[in-house]
C-alpha positions as CSV (number, residue, x, y, z in Angstrom):
1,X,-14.5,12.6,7.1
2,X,-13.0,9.2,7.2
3,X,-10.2,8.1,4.7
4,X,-8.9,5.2,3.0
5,X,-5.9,4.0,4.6
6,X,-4.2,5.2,1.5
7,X,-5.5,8.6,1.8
8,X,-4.5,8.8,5.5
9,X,-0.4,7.4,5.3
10,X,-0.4,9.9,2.3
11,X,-1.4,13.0,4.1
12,X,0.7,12.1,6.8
13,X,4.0,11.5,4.9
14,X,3.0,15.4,2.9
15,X,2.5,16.9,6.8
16,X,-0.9,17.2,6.5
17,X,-3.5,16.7,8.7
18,X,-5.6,13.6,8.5
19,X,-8.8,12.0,10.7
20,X,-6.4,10.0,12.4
21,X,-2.6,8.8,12.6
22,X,-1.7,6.0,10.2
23,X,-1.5,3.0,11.7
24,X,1.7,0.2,11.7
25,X,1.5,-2.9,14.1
26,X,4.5,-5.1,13.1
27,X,4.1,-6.4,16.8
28,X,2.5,-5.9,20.2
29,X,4.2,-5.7,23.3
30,X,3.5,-8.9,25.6
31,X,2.1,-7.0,28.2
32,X,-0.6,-4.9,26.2
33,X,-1.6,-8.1,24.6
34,X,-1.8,-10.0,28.3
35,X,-3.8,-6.8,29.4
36,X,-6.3,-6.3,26.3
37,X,-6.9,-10.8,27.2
38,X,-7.8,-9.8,30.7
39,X,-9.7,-7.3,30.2
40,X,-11.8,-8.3,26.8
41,X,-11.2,-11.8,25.9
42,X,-8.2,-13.3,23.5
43,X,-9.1,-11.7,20.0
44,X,-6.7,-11.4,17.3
45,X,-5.6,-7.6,17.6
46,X,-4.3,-7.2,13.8
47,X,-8.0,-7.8,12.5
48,X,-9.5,-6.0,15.5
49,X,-7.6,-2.9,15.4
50,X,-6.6,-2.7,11.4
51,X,-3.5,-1.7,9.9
52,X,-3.0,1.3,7.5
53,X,0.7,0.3,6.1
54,X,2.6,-3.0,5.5
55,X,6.2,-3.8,5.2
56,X,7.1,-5.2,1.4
57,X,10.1,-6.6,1.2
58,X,11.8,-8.1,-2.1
59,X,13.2,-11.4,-2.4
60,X,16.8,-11.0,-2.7
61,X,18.2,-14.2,-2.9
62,X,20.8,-15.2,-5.7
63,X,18.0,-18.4,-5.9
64,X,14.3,-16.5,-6.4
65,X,11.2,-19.2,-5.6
66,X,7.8,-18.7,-7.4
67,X,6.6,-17.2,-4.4
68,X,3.7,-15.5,-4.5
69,X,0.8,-12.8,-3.1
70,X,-0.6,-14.6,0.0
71,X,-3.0,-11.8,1.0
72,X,-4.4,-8.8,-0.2
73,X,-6.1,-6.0,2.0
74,X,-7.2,-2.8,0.9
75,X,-5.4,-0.5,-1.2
């Protein structure tokens, strides 16, 4: 059975077992992205490989902007 993203960082974080480990690139090493060019072609690997988490962080600046949702995926 596959699961949603959602379903799979949430049995992860209750120690559960799910179809797959959650997945978090925030950043690739040089070397694997020089390697995976080589051997396959230059591809962008966020949208090739997917993401299960993101990092939110809250504007916490004495001087808030309107800034605002630039992209939504998934969950």
């Amino acid at each position: 059975m596959t699961l949603t993203s959602k379903q799979r960082v949430m049995a992860a974080m209750s120690f559960q077992e799910a179809d797959r480990l959650p997945r978090y690139w925030q950043n690739f090493w040089p070397e694997f992205q020089e390697n995976w060019a080589r051997r396959h072609g230059p591809t962008d690997l966020h949208r090739l490989l997917g993401d299960d988490m993101c990092l939110v962080a809250p504007d916490e600046s004495a001087w808030p902007t309107r800034a605002g949702l630039v992209e939504r995926r998934g969950d």
